[in-house]
N, C-alpha and C positions, 0 to 999 in steps of 0.2 A: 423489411422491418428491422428494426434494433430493439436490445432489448435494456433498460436501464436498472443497475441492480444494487439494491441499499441493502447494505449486511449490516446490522445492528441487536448488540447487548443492551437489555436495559437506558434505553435512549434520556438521553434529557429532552424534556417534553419541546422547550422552547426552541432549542436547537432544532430539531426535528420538524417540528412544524415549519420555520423555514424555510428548511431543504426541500421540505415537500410544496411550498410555496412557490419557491424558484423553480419547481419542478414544472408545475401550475402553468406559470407563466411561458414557458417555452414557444419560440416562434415555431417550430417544427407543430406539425397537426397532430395531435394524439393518436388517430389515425394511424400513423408512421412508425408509431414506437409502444411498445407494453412497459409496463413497472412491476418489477418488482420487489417487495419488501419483503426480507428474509430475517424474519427473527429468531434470532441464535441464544434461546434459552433463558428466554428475557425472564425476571420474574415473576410479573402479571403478563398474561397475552396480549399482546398487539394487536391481535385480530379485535379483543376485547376492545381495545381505548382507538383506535384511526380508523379512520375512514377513508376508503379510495373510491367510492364509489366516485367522483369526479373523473374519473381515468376509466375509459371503455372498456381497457385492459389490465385492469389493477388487481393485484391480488398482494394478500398478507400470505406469506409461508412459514409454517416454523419448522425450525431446525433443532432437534434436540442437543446432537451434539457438542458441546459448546468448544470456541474454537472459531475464527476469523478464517478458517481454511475450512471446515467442514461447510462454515454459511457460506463460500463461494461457489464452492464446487456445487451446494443444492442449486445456487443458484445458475448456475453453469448449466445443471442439471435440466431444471424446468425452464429454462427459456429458452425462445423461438427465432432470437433473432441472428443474423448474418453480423451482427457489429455488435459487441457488449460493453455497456459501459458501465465501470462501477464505481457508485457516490459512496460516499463514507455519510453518517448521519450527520456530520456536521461541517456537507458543504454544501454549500450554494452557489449552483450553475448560474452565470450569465443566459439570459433571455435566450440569446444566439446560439449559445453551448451544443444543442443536441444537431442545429442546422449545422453549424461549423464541424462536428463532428462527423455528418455524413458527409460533405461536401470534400474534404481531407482524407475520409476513406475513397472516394472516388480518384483523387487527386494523385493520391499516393497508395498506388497498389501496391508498391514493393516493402511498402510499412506493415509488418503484422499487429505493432502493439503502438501507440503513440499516447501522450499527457497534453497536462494543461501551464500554464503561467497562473499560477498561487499565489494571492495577498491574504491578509491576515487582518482579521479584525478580533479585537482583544477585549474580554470583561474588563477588565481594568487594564489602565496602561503598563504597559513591558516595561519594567525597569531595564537600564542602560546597559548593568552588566551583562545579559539574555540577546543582546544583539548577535556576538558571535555564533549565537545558537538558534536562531531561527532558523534557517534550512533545515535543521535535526527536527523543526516543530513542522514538516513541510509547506514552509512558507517561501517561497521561488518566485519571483516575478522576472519574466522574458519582455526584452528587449529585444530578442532574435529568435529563430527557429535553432532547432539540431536535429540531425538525424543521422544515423549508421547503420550500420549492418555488421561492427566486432562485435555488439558482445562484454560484457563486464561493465563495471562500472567506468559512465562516461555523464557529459551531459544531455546526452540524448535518450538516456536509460531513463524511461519515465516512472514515479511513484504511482500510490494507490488511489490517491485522491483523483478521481474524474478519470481512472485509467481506461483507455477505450481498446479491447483487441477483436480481431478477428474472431470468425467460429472458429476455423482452423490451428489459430492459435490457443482457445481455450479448449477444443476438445484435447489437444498435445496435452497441456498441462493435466486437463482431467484425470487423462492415462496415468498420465504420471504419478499424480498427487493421490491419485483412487489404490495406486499401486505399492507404495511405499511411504507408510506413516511417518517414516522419517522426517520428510519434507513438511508435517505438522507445528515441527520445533521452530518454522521461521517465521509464523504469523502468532497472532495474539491472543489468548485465552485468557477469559476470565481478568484480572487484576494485572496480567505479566503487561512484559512492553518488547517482548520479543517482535521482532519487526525485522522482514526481509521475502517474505510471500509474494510480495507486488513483484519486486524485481526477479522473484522466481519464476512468475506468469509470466513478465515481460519478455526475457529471456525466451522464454519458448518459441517467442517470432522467431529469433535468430536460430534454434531449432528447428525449424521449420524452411528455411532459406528466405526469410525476410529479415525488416531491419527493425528499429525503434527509431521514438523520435519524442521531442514536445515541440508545441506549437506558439506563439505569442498570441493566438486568433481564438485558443480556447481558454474563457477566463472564468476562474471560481475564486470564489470568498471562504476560509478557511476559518472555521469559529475557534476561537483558541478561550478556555475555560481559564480564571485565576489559579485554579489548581495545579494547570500547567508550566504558570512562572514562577515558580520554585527553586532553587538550588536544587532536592534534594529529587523533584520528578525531572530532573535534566542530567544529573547521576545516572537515574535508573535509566531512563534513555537512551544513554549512549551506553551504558551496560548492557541496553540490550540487543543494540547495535553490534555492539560486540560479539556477540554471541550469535549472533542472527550471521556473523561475518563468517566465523567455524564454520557453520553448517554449508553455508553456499560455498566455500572452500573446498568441502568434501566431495560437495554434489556437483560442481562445476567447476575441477581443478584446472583447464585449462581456457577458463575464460575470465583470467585476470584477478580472480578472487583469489590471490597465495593466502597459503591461512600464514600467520605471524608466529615462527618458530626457530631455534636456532641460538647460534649466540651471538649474530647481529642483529636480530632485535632484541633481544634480551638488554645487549649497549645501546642501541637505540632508544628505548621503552627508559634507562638509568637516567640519559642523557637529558630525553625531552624530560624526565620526571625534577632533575636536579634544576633544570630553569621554570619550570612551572611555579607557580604560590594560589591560596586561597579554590577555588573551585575547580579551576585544571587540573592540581593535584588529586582533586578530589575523583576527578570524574578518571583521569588517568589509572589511581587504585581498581577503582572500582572496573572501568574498563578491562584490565588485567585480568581480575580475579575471574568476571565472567568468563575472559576467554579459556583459561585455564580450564574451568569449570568443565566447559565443551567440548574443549578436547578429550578430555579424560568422561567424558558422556561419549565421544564419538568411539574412541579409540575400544570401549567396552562393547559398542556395537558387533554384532556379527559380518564379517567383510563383504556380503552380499545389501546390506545396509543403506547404505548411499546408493541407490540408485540414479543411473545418470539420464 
């Protein structure tokens, strides 16, 4: 069995329903896999507004804690399956998605964590400037597979949307994440855009003597809201990329995460900032300041802290 796992705040309705449509639709038997919806402090109950009775094995869970790392880990927690995979509320698996996903776990034993190839369908259209930044909105479309077994950021390091790991990989991270709050600061709470959790999880494959990987064979629709193509939520984005960058620096100094310190990037950081104009600049400031920020968050920590 697998277990499929939606963490979701405060969902948009239409969004959601969807996801949960796509869900619906799956060639895989129901039979084969449970769902679960973990709602992370929404503020009307979920339990109250959806229904799963359509799914043998459906259940609403809520999680008080609020926090995109405490809803995994429950949900980490309560599920039964050998293969986890978890949807964001606003994706929508291809029909195939959860068949290609077992099939790839058989396929590839030495993979602990593996993704999908991400397109994007938009409330309104993307204005021209936001092109350079779709990937930051995870929007990835494959042409090809990747996979590894380093570690750090590569193209084989897969995101959160549709991310599928092993048990063995998310009991690892369980430990881990159960064990030291720290690792709380890379996923998203409430209003932030802290972002870096997934690739925490991911990691854990290679933790464990497996690899990562994404697929072109696993395909999801990524809802991308108007409030998303903004100047000013694409600042905070990569702000919080930034900072999300710190932490996995700390926690993972030998797996290509250098945190950014020194006085070669300090001329680095001058240089790209003196050719930048209009929004690079913007988002370069901002990027900055977050890191700074974390630093001086990490460095205050007690050394036993970063747990690795």
């Amino acid at each position: 069995m697998i277990s499929v796992i939606i963490c979701t705040h405060n969902p948009r309705a239409e969004y959601l329903c969807r996801v949960l449509d796509g869900l619906r639709a799956q060639t895989l038997p129901k039979e084969q896999w449970e769902l679960l919806l973990i709602d992370n402090a929404s503020t009307e109950k979920l339990a109250d507004l959806w229904d799963l009775s359509w799914h043998p094995r459906g259940r609403i869970i809520c999680e008080t804690e609020m926090g995109l790392t405490p809803a995994r880990l429950r949900g980490i927690r309560e599920s039964g399956g050998e293969l986890l995979i978890f949807v964001d509320d606003d994706n929508v698996l291809a029909a195939d998605y959860l068949a290609n996903a077992v099939r790839l776990a058989a396929e590839w034993p030495m993979l602990g964590a593996f993704g999908a190839s991400i397109s994007g369908e938009f409330e309104t259209p993307p204005p021209d400037w936001i092109l350079p930044y779709l990937e930051g909105l995870a929007i990835h479309e494959l042409d090809r597979d990747y996979w590894c077994n380093l570690g750090g950021l590569s193209p084989a390091l897969p995101c959160g949307a549709g991310l599928c790991v092993r048990r063995r990989v998310a009991a690892d991270y369980f430990q881990k994440a159960t064990t030291n709050s720290f690792r709380k600061m890379l996923d998203r709470s409430g209003a932030s855009l802290s972002s870096g959790g997934d690739s925490d999880l991911a990691e854990c494959a290679i933790d464990v003597g497996l690899g990562t990987g994404r697929f072109a064979a696993l395909k999801l629709l990524h809802l991308i809201p108007k409030g998303r193509l903004t100047a000013d939520y694409i600042v905070r984005l990569y702000a919080g990329f930034a900072a999300s960058h710190e932490v996995l620096a700390s926690l993972r100094p030998k797996r290509r995460y250098p945190a950014s310190e020194g006085w070669k990037d300090e001329l680095r950081f001058l240089f790209n900032y003196l050719r930048a104009n209009g929004l690079r600049k913007k988002i370069l400031r901002s990027t900055r300041k977050a890191q700074k920020q974390m630093r001086r968050l990490i460095s205050a920590l007690p050394p036993t802290a970063p747990q690795r």
